[in-house]
C-alpha positions as CSV (number, residue, x, y, z in Angstrom):
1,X,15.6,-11.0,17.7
2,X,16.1,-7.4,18.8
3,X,18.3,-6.7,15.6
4,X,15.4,-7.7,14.0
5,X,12.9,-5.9,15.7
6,X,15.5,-2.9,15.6
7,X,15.7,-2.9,11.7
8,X,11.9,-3.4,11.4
9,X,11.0,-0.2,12.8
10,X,13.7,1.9,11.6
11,X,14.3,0.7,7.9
12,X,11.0,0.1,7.0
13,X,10.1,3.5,8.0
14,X,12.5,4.9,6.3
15,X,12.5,3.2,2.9
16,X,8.6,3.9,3.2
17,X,9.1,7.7,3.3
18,X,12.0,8.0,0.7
19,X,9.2,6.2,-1.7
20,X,6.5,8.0,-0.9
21,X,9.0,11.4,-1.4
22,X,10.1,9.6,-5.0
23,X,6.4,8.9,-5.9
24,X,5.7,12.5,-4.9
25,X,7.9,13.8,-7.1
26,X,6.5,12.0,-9.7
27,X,2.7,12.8,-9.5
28,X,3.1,15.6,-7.4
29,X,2.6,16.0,-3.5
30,X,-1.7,16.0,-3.5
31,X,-2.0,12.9,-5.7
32,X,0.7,11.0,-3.5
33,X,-1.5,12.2,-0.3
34,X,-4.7,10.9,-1.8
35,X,-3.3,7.8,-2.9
36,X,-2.4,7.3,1.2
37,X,-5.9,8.3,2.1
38,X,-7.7,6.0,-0.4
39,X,-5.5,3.1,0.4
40,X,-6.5,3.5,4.3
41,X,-10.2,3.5,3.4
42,X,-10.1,0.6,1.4
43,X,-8.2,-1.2,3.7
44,X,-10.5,-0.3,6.5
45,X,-13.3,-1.5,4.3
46,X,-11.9,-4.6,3.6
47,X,-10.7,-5.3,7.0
48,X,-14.1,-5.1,8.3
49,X,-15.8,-6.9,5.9
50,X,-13.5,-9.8,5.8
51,X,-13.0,-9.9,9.8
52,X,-16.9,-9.8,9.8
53,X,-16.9,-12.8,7.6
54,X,-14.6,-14.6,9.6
55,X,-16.2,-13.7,13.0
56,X,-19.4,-15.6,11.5
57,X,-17.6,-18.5,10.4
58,X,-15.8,-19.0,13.9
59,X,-19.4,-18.1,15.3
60,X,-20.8,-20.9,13.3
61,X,-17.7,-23.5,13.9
62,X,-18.4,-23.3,17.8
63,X,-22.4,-23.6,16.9
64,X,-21.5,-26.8,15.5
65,X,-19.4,-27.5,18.4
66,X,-15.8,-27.7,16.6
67,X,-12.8,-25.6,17.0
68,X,-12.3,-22.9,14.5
69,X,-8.3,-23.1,14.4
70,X,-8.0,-22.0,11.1
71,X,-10.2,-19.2,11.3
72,X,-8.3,-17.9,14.6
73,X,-5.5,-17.7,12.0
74,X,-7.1,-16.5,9.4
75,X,-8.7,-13.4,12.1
76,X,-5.5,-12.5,13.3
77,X,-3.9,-12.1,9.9
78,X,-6.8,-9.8,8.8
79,X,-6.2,-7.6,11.9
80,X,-2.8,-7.3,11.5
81,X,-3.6,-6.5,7.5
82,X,-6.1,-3.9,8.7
83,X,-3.5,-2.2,11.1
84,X,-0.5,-2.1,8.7
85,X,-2.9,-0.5,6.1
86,X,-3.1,2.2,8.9
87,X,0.7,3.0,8.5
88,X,1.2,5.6,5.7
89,X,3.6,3.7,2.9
90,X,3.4,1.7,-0.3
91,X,5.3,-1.8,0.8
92,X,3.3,-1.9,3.9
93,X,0.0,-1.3,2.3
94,X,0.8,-4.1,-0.2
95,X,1.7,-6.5,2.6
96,X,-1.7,-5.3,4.2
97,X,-3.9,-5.7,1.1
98,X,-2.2,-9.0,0.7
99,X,-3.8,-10.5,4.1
100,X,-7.4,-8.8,3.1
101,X,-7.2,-11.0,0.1
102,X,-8.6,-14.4,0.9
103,X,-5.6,-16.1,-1.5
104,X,-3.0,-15.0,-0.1
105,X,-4.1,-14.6,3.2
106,X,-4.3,-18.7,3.2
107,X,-1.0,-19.0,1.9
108,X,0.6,-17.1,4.6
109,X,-1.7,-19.1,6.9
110,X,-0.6,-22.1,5.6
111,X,3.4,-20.8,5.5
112,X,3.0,-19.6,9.4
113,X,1.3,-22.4,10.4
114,X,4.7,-24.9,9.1
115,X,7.1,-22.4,10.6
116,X,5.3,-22.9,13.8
117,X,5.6,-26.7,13.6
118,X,9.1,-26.7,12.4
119,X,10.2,-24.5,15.5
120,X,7.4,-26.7,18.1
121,X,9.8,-30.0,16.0
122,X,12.7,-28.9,16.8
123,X,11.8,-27.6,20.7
124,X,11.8,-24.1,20.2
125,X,8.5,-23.4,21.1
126,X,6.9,-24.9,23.9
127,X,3.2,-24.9,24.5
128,X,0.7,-26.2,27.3
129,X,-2.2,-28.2,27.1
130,X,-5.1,-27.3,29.1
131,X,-7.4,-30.1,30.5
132,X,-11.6,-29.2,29.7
């Protein structure tokens, strides 16, 4: 896991930056910044007005009285979206985009959520139960 970890934060870094310096080179140093800049303000955009949309469904699940699991989900992958959008590069801001858009944010919902019982099947992830 901390090989993992380890390689996240120091190859994706760097295979960001050596395409941002190629895509620089192609359209020149400004038009690369700009493309960063616009990409984090969309993103923002997005981010809030799809977490806002999902705060009033959750809102309006527990109305109703039910349990919004997949809308937890469905929050958390929007803020993690938002916050990779934050990070300056082109292959995080397409995996960011890709959780603002409500498609493919359910199929990684839906992929997460079988990985999670395949490792809860096989005991690798234990959980609790709390009494109401």
């Amino acid at each position: 896991m901390l090989f993992k970890l380890l390689l996240l934060f120091i190859f994706v870094p760097l295979v960001e930056l050596a395409l941002l310096v190629y895509i620089g080179t192609l359209i020149g140093p400004w038009y690369t910044i700009l493309i960063v800049v616009v990409t984090g303000i969309v993103g923002a955009v997005l981010a809030k007005r799809q977490g806002t949309a999902i705060v009033n469904r959750i809102r309006s699940s527990l109305e109703q009285g039910t349990m919004p699991p997949d809308e937890l989900i469905a929050g958390a992958l929007v803020l993690i979206g938002g916050l990779v959008l934050l990070t300056p590069g082109v292959i995080t801001d397409i995996c960011g985009f890709a959780l603002l858009i409500p498609r493919t944010r359910r199929a990684v919902a839906g992929w997460l959520r079988r990985a999670v019982q395949r490792r809860i099947e096989r005991g690798e992830v234990n959980y609790w139960r709390i009494r109401s």
